[in-house]
ZAZA-128093 format. One record per residue (C-alpha): residue in one letter; residue number from 0; x, y, z. Coordinates in Angstrom, 1 decimal. Last residue first. Example, Ala and Ser with C-alpha at 12.3 -4.5 7.8 and 13.67 -1.06 7.14 Angstrom:
2
[semi S 1 [13.7 -1.1 7.1]];
[semi A 0 [12.3 -4.5 7.8]];
END
This chain:
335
[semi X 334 [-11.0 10.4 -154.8]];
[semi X 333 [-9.9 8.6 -151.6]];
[semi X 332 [-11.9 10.4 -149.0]];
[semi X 331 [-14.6 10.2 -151.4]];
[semi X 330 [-14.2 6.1 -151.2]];
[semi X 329 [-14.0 6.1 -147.8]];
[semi X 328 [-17.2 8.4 -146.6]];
[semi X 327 [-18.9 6.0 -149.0]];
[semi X 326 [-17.6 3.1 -147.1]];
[semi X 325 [-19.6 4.3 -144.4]];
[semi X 324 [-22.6 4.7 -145.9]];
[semi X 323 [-22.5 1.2 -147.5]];
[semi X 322 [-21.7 -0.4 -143.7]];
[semi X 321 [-24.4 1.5 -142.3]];
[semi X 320 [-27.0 0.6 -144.9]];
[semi X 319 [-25.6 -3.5 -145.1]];
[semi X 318 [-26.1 -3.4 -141.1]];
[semi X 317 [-29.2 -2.4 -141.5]];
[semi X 316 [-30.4 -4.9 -143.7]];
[semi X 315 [-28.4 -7.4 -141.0]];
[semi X 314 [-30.5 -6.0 -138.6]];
[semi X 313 [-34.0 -6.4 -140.1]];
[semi X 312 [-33.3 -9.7 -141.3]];
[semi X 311 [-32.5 -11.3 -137.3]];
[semi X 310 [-35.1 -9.5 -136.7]];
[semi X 309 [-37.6 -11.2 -138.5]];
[semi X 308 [-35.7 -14.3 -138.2]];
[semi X 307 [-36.1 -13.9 -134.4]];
[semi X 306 [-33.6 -12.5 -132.1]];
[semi X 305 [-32.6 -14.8 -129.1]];
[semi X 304 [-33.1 -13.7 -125.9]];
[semi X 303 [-31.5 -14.2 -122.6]];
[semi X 302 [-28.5 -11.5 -123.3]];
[semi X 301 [-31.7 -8.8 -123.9]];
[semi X 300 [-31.1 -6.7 -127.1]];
[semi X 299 [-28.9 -4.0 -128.1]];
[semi X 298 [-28.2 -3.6 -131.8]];
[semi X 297 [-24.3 -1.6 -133.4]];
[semi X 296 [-22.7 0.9 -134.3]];
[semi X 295 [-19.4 1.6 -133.0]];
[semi X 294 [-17.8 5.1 -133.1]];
[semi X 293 [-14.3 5.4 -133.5]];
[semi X 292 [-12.4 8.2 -132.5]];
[semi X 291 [-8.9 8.7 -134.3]];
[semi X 290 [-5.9 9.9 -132.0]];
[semi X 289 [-3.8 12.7 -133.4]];
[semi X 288 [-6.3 15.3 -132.8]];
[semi X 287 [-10.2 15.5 -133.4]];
[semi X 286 [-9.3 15.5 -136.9]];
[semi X 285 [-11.2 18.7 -139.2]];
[semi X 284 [-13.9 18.4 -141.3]];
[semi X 283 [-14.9 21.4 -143.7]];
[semi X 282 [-18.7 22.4 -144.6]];
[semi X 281 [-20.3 24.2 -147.4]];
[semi X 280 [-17.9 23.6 -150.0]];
[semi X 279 [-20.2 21.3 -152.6]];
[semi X 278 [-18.2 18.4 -151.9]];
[semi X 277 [-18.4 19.1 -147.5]];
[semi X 276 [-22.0 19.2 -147.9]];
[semi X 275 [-22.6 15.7 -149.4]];
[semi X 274 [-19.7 14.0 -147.1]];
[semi X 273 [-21.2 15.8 -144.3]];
[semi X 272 [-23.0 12.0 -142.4]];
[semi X 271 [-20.7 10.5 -144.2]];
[semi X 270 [-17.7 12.3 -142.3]];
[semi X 269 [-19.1 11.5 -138.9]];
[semi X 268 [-20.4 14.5 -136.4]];
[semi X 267 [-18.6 16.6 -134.0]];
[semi X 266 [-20.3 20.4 -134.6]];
[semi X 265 [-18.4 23.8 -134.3]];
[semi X 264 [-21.1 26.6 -134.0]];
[semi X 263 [-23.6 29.0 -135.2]];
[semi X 262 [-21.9 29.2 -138.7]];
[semi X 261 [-25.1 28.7 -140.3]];
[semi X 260 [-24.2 25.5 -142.1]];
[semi X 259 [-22.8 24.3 -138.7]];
[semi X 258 [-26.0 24.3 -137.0]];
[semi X 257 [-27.8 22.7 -139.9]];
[semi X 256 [-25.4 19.9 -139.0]];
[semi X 255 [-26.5 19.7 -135.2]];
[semi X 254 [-29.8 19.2 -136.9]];
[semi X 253 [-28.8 16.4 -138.6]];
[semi X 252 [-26.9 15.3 -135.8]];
[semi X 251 [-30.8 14.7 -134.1]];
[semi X 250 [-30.3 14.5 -130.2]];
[semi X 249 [-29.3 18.6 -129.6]];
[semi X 248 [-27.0 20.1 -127.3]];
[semi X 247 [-26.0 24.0 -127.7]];
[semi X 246 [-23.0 25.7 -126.7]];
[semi X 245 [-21.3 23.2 -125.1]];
[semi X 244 [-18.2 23.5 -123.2]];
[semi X 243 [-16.3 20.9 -123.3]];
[semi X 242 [-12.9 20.2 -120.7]];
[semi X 241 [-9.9 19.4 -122.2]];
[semi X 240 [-7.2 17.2 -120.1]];
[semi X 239 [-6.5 14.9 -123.5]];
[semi X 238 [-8.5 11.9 -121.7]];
[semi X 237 [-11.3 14.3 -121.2]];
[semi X 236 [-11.2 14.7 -124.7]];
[semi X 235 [-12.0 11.4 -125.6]];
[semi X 234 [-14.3 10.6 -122.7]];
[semi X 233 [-16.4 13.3 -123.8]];
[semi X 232 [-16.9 12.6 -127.1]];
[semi X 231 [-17.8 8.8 -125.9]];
[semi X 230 [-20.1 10.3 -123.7]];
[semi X 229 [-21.9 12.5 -125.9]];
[semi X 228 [-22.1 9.6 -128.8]];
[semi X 227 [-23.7 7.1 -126.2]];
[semi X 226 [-26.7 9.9 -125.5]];
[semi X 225 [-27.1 10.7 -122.1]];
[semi X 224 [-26.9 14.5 -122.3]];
[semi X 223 [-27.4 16.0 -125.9]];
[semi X 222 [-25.3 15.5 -128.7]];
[semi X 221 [-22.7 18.1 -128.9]];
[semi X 220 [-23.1 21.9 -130.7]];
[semi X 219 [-19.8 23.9 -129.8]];
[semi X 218 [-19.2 27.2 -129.4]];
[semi X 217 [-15.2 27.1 -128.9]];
[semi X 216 [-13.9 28.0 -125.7]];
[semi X 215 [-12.6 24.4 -124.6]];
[semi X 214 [-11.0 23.6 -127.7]];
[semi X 213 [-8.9 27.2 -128.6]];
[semi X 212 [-6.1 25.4 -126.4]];
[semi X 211 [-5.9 22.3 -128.6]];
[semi X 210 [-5.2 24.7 -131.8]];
[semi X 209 [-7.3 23.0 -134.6]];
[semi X 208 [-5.9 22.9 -137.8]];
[semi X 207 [-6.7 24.2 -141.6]];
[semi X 206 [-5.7 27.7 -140.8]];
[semi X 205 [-9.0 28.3 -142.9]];
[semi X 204 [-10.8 25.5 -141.6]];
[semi X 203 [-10.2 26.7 -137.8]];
[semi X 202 [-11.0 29.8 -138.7]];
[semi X 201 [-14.4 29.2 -140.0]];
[semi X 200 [-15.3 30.5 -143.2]];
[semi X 199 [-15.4 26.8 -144.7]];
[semi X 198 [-18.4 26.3 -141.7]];
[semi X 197 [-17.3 23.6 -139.5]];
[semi X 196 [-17.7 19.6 -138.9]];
[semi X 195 [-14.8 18.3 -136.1]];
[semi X 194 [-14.9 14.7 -136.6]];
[semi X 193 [-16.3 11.4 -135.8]];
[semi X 192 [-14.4 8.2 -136.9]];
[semi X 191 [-17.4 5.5 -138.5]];
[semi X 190 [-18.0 1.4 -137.1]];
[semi X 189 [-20.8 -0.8 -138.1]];
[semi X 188 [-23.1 -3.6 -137.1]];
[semi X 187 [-21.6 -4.7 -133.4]];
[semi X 186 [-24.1 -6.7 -131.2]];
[semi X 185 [-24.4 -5.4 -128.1]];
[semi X 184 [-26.0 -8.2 -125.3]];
[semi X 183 [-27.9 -6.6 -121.9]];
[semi X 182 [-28.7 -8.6 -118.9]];
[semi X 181 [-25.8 -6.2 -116.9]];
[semi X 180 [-25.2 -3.3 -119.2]];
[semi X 179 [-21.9 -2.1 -120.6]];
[semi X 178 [-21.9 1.5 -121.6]];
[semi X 177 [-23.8 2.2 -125.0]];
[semi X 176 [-22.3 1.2 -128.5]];
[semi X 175 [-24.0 3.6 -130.9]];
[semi X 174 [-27.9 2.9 -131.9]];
[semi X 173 [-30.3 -0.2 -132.6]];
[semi X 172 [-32.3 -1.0 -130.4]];
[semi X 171 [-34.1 -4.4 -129.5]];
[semi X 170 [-37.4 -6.3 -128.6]];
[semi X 169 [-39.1 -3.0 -127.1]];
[semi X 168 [-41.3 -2.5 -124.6]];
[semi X 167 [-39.6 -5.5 -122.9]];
[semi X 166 [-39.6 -3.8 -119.3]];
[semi X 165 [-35.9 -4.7 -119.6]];
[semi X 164 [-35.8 -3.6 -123.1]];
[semi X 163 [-37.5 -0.3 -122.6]];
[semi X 162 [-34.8 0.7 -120.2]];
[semi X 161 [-31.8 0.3 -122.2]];
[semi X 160 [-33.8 1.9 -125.1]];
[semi X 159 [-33.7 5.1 -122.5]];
[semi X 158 [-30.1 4.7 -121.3]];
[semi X 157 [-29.0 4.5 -125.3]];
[semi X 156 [-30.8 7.7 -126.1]];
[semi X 155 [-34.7 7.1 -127.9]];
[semi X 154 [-36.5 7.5 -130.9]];
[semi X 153 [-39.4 4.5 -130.4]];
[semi X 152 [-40.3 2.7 -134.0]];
[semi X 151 [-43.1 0.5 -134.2]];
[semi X 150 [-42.9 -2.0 -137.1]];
[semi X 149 [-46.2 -3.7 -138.3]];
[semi X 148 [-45.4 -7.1 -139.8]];
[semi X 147 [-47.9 -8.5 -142.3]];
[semi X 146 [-45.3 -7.6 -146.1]];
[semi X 145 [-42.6 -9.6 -144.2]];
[semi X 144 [-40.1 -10.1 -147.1]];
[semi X 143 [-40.5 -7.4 -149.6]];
[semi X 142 [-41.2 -5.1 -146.2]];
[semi X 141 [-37.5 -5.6 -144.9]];
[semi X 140 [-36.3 -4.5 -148.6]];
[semi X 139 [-38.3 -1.1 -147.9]];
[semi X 138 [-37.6 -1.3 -144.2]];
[semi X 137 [-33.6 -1.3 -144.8]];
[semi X 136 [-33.8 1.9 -147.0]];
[semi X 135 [-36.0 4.0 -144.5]];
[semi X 134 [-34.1 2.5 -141.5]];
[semi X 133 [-30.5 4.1 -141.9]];
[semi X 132 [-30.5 7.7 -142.7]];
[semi X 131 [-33.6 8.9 -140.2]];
[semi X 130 [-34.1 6.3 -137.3]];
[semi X 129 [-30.6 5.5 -137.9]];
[semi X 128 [-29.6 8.9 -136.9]];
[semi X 127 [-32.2 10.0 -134.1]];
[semi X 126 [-31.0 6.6 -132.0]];
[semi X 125 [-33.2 3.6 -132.0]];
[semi X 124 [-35.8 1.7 -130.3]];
[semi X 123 [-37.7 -0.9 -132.3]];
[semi X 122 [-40.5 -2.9 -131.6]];
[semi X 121 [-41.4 -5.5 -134.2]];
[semi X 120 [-45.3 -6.8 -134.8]];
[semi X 119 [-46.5 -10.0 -136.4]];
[semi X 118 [-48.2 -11.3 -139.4]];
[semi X 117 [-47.5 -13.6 -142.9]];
[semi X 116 [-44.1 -13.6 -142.5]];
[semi X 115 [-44.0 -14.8 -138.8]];
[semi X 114 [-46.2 -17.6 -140.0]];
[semi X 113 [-43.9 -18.3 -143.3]];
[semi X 112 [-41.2 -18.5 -140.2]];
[semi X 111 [-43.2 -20.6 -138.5]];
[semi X 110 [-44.0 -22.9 -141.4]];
[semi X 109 [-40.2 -23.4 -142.1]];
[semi X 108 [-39.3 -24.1 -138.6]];
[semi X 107 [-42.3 -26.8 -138.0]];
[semi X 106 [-41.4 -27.9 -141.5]];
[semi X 105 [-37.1 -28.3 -140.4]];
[semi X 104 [-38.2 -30.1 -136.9]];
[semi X 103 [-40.5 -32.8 -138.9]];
[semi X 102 [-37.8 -33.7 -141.3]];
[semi X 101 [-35.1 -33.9 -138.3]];
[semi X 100 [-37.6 -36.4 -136.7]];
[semi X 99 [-37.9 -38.2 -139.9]];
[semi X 98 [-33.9 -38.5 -140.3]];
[semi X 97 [-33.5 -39.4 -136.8]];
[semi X 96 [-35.9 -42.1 -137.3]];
[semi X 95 [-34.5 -43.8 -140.2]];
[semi X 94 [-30.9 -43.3 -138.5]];
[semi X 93 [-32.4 -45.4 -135.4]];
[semi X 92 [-34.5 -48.0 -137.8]];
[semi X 91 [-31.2 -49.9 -138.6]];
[semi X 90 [-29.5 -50.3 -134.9]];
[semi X 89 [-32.9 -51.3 -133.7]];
[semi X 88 [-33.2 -53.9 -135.8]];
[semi X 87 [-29.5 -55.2 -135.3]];
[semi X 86 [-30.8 -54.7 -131.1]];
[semi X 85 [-29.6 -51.8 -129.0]];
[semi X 84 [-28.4 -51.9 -125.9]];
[semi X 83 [-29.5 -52.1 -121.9]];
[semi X 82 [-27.4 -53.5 -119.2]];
[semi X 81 [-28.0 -54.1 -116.0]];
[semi X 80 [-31.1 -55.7 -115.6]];
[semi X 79 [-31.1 -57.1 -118.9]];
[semi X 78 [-32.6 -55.6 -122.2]];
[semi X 77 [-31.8 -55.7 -125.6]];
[semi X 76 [-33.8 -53.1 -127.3]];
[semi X 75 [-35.8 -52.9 -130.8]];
[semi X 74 [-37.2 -56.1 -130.7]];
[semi X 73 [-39.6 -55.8 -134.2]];
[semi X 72 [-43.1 -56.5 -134.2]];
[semi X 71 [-43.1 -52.9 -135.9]];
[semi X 70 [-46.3 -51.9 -133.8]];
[semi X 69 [-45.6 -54.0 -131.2]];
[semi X 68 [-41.6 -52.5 -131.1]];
[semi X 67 [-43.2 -49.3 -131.0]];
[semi X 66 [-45.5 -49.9 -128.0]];
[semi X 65 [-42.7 -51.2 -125.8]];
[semi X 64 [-41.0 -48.4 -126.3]];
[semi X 63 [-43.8 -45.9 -125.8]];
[semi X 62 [-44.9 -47.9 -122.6]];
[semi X 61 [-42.0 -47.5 -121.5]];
[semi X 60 [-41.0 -44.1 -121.7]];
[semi X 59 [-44.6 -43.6 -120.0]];
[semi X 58 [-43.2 -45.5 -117.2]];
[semi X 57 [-40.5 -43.9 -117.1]];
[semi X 56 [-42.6 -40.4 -116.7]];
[semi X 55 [-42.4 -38.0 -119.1]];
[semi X 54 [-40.4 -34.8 -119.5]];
[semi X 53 [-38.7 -35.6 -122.8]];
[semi X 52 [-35.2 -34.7 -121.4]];
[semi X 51 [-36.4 -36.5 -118.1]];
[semi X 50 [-38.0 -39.7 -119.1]];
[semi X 49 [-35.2 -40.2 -121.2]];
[semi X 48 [-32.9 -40.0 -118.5]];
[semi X 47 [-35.0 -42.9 -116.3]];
[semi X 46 [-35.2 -44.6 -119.8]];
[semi X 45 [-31.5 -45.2 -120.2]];
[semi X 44 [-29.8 -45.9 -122.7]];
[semi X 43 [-29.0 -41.9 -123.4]];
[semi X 42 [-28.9 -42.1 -127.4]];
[semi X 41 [-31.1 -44.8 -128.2]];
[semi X 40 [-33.6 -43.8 -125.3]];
[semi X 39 [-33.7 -40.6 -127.2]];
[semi X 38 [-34.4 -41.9 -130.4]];
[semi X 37 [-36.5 -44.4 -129.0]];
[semi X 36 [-38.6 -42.1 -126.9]];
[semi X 35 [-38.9 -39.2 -130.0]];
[semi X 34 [-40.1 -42.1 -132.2]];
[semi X 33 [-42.6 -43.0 -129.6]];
[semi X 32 [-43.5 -39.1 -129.3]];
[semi X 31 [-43.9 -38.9 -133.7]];
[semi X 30 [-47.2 -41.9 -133.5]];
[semi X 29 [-46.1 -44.9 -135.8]];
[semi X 28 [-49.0 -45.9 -137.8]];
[semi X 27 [-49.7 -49.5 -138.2]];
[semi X 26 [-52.1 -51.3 -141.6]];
[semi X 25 [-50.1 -50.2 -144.3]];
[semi X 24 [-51.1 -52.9 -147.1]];
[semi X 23 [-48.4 -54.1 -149.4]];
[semi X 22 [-48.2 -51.5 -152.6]];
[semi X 21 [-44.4 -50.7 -151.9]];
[semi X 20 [-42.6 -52.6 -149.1]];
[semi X 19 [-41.5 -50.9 -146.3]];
[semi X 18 [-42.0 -53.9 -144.0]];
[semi X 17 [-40.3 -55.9 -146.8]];
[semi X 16 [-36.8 -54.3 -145.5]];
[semi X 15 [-36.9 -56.9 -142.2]];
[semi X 14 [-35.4 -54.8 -139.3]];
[semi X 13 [-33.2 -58.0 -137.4]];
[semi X 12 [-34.1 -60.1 -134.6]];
[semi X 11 [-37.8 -60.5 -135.1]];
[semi X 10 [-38.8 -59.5 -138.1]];
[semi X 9 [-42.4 -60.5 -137.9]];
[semi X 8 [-45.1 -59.1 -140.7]];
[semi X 7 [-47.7 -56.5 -139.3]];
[semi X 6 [-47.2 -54.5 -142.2]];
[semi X 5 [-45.0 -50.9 -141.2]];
[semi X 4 [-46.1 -47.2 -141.9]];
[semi X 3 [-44.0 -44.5 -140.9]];
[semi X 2 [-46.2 -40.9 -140.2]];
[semi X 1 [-44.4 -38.0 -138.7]];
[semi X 0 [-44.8 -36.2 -142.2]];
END
């Protein structure tokens, strides 16, 4: 790869075929940066420009050129003062040339992926829940394909993993939709509706309704402060003129479940994350009111980066979890 061989045989004025020919002695090797020049030089004619997207000097353009067509002992330019074209030899070799120099592009870009695969280390900040219900099952098929990567996992709020990217502690975070953040890029992965979660004893699952005015006075266990899903609850019902009143806040809605179970409280948590519990009785769900809230899921990375194919894999297994445990809230809905 990034070798073409030629016999020393003249062709001027057109690309003879017989410089390729099979068993005839290879005596020139064409070096990959004077294919690069005449590609380029091809495409811009002009070696002042191609001097600059290659960041050479012209002279060095030149002398790559000039160079090439030795090797080949082909004219591979027409040149005047004014004008520069390309010759019928040139006109042959260009698509030749393209076609290696794509060759070389797609091996450098395989073996650095089967380097990535082979070692390398992915920070991750996430929210409580995808750190517990969602990453478990996409590490295990994330592993099967980078079996050297080490994976460091930071449980964090949105503001938090908002921070840690642009000190680039982390490479990206995967949680529910933060507030807009200059430098920052959200990627959505998966959307649920939240809920009112209480105990089947509860009076609000027994009348089977919640009474708006009964909202504000309820016990109810929220996210904590600074988490996305706290402000987006918020924001809901601030919108309906209620103000909340929490009874306890806690980061980890599994915890905010176990709440629930004990009748300590009303929680606001996402039907999958109860389906279980609400099948064997233990737990009811209740709408918010007539408006659905929609949760987003999705990863948080820096706009000026590109994720790599490490995590590029990583995300879109996660991105199958959510997706699966979401639709499995639909399906029991349904049944």
């Amino acid at each position: 790869m990034g070798e073409l061989r030629a016999d020393q045989q003249s062709c001027r004025g057109g690309w003879n075929r017989s410089c390729y020919a099979e068993g005839s002695p290879m005596r020139t090797t064409l070096e990959i940066r004077q294919l690069e020049a005449f590609v380029t030089t091809a495409r811009t004619l002009n070696m002042a420009q191609t001097a600059v997207e290659l960041r050479l000097t012209p002279s060095g353009v030149s002398r790559s050129l000039k160079t090439l067509e030795t090797e080949l002992g082909c004219r591979l330019f027409e040149r005047t003062t004014r004008h520069m074209a390309l010759s019928p030899a040139g006109r042959e070799l260009l698509p030749r040339a393209e076609e290696i120099l794509a060759k070389l592009r797609e091996t450098q870009e395989l073996l650095g992926v089967w380097g990535e695969r082979r070692d390398g280390r992915l920070r991750l900040g996430v929210a409580e829940t995808v750190g517990q219900f969602v990453l478990p099952p996409a590490l295990r098929e994330f592993r099967e394909s980078f079996p050297g990567h080490t994976v460091t996992i930071e449980v964090c709020p949105a503001e938090k993993a908002a921070e840690l990217l642009a000190e680039s502690r982390i490479d990206l975070a995967l949680l529910p939709e933060p507030a807009p953040r200059g430098g920052m890029e959200f990627r959505q992965l998966a959307e649920d509706d939240l809920l009112f979660v209480v105990h089947p004893l509860h009076p609000w699952a027994i009348a089977r309704r919640v009474p708006r005015e009964a909202i504000s006075a309820a016990r109810l266990v929220l996210p904590a402060s600074g988490h996305a899903t706290r402000e987006l609850v918020a924001d809901y019902f601030r919108r309906e003129g209620i103000e909340l009143k929490p009874f306890v806040e806690v980061a980890n809605e599994d915890a905010i479940k176990s709440f629930v179970r004990l009748d300590l409280g009303v929680g606001i948590l996402p039907r999958w994350l109860v389906a279980e519990e609400v099948e064997q009785g233990l737990m009811a769900t209740l709408p918010l009111g007539r408006r659905r809230l929609r949760r987003r899921w999705g990863v948080l990375h820096l706009a000026s980066r590109e994720l790599g194919f490490a995590e590029s894999l990583l995300v879109s297994l996660c991105r199958n979890v959510l997706r699966e445990l979401v639709a499995r809230r639909a399906e029991n809905e349904r049944l």
